[in-house]
N, C-alpha and C positions, 0 to 999 in steps of 0.2 A: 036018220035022226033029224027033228024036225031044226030047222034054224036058230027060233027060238031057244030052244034046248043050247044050242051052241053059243048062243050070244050071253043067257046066260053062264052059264058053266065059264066064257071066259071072262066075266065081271066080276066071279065070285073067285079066280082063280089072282085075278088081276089085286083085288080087294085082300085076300091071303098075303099076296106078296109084299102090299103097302102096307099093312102090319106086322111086318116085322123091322125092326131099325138095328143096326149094329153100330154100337157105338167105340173106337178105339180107348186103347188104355192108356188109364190117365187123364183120361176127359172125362167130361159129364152132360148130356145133352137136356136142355131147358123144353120142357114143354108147353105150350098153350093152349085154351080154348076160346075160339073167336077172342084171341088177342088176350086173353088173360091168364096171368102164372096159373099153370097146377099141377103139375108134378115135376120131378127129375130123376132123366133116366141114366141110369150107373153105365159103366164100362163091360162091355159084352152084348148078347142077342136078348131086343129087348122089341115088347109088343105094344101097338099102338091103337088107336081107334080112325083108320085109315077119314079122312076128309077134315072132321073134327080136330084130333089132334094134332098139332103141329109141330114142328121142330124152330122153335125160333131162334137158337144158335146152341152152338156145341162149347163151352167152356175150359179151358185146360187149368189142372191143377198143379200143374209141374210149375218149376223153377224155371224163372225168367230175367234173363238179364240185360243191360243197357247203358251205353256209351254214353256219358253228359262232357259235356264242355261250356262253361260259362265261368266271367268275370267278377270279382267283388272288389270293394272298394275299404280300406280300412279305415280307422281311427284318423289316423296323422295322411291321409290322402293320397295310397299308395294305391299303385293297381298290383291287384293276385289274379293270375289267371289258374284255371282248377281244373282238374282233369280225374273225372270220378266212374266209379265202374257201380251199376245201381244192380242189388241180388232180391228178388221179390216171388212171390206168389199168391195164388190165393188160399186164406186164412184156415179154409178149411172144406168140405164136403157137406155142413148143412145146408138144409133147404133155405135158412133165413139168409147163409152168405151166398150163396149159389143166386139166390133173390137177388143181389145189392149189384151183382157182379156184372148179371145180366142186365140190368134195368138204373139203375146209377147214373150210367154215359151213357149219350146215343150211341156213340161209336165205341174200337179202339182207340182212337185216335185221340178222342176227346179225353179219354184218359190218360193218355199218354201224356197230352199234352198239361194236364192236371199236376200230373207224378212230378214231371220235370219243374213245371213252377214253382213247385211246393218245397224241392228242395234246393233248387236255386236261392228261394227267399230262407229259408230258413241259415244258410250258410251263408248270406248275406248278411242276414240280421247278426248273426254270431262275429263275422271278421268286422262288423263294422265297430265293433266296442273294443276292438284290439288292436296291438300298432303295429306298423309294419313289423319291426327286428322281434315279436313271441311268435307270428304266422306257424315258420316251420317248426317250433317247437309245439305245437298245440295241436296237431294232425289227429290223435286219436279223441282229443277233446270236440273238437268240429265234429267227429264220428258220431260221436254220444250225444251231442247234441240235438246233430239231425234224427236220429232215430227216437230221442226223446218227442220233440217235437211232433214229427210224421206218424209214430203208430197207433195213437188213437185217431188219428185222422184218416188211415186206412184201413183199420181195421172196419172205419164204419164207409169204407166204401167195397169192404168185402176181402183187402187184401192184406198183406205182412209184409214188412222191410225185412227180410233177412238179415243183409246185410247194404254195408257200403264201402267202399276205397277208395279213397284219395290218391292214387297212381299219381301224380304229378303236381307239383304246385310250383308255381315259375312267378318272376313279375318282372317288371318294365327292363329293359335292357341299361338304361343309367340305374338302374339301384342295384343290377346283379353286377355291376359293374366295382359301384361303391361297395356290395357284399363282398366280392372277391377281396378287394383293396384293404377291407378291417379285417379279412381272413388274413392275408398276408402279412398286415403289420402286424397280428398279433403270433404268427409263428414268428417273424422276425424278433419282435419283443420276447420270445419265449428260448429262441435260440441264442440270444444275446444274453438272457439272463442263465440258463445253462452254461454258457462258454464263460462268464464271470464267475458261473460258481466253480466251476471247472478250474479257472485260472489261478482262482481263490484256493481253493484245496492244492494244488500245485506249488504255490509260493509259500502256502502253510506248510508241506510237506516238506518242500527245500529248506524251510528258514529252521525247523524244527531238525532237520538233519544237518546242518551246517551248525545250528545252537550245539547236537549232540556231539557235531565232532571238532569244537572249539573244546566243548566238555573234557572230552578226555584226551586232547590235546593240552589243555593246560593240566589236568592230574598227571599226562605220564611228567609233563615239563618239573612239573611241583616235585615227584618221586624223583627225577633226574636230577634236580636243584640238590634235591634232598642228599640223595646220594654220592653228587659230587662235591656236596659239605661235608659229609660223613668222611668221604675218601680222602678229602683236605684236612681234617680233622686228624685222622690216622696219621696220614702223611707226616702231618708236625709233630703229632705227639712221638712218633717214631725217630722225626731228623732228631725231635729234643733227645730223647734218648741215648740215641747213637753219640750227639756230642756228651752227652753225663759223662757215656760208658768211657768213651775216647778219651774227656780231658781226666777221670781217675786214673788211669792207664799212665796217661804222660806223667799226671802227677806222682805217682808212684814208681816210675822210671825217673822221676825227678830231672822231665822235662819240662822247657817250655810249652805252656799252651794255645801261645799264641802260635805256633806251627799249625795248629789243629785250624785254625781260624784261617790261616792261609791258605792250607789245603780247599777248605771248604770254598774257600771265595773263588779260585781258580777254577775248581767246577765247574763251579755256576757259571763262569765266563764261556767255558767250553761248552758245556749243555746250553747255553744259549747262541755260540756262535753254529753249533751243530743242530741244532732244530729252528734257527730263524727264520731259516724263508727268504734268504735273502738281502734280509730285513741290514739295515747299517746300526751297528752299536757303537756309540762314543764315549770312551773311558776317560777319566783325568791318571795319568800315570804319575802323574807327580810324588815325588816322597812324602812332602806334606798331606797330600789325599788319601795315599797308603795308609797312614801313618792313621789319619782320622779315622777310616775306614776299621783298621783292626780296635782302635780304641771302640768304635764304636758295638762289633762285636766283641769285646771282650766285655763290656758294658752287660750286654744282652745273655752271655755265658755267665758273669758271674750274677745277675741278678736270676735267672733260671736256677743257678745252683743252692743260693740263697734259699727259694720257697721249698726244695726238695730238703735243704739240712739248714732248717731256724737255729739258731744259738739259743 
């Protein structure tokens, strides 16, 4: 075979080979002609116009993520430092974004360094209308914000915020400091007003069961009072009695009744020298004393006898 023959055969074999491109999945590979867009080849075994066509970069459509770290500055002139986790890709698979994506930025780089500015400021512009003590309460607000913001401005560079996280948000070492110290006085203030109410229901509960057992300390006293007048009651209406029954007795034996009155008085000396206690009793023995003494119950007899038999 002549030379010829082999040199072609292997240009035309060589020219085969350069026509075919594989491109991996999940990419999408850009092509040119003498430096300008015109087509885009999909994920798999794809053919080319070996010399003419080019491959001027391969594009991935996957999810891409990225570490930020940057400072803002608030309202009342606090430093926030922020610690955010960036979720992106690009927007989609047409030829117009696949355009934006490629030709946009010279670089990666250039865009990268686009992404990160853009949300640096936009999270800037947001804390700086707010004052330090709403910061961490406003985390998912800052979220919405940035993506409000950012996705027509990426969409027209070809790509999508998915998402974003705010992992972290810290600021100056004197304000966490001062943070801690209003955290603590308001647990304290919070434990202080629990242990008063606490104290309060306890002195309420005491003073309410000491009120309840004054209560029924003075009712049984009242029923006691009551009872030992009722039994005092009995008692006399009984001694009266007992003397009625006694001085009819004598007086129908046509005795004296002043015997009845002696008797009784010497009791009473006895039941008191027998239950005193001790106690010193001092009598006047004198006849004269005696003498008043029985006048004085026979006084008390005959006016008792009196209201039982009116004339």
């Amino acid at each position: 075979m002549a030379p010829e023959i082999l040199i072609f055969l292997g240009v035309v074999l060589v020219i085969i080979f350069l026509s075919f491109v594989t491109v991996q999945q999940g990419n999408v590979a850009v092509i040119t002609v003498f430096g300008k867009f015109k087509r885009i080849m999909g994920p798999g075994l794809n053919m080319r116009i070996p010399i003419i066509e080019q491959i001027y970069k391969k594009i991935s459509y996957q999810n891409r993520s990225m570490e930020l770290k940057f400072q803002a500055i608030t309202q009342d002139q606090a430093n926030v430092y922020f610690s955010a986790m960036l979720l992106y890709s690009v927007l989609n698979q047409d030829k117009g974004t696949i355009e934006n994506v490629a030709f946009k930025f010279m670089d990666e780089r250039s865009f990268m360094q686009a992404l990160v500015r853009s949300v640096e400021g936009s999270v800037r512009a947001f804390v700086a209308t707010k004052k330090q003590s709403e910061i961490l309460q406003l985390r998912a607000e800052i979220i919405h914000h940035v993506k409000d913001q950012l996705d027509a401005q990426l969409e027209g560079w070809g790509y999508h915020l998915l998402d974003i996280q705010m992992n972290d948000i810290t600021f100056d070492e004197a304000i966490l400091k001062s943070m801690a110290q209003v955290v603590a006085s308001s647990n304290l203030k919070a434990a202080a007003e629990n242990e008063g109410q606490a104290l309060l229901i306890t002195k309420t509960k005491a003073a309410e069961a000491e009120g309840n057992a004054i209560k029924i300390s003075a009712d049984a006293e009242r029923q006691a009072a009551q009872m030992r007048g009722q039994g005092v009651a009995l008692f006399r209406e009984e001694v009266a009695k007992g003397m009625a029954t006694a001085a009819k007795e004598m007086e129908s034996a046509k005795l004296d009744s002043s015997y009845i009155l002696f008797s009784m008085w010497t009791d009473t000396i006895k039941h008191m020298a027998e239950y005193g206690k001790g106690n010193t009793i001092f009598l006047d023995g004198s006849a004269n004393n005696y003498q008043r003494t029985m006048q004085q119950l026979m006084s008390t007899l005959q006016g008792f006898d009196s209201d039982k038999h009116p004339h």
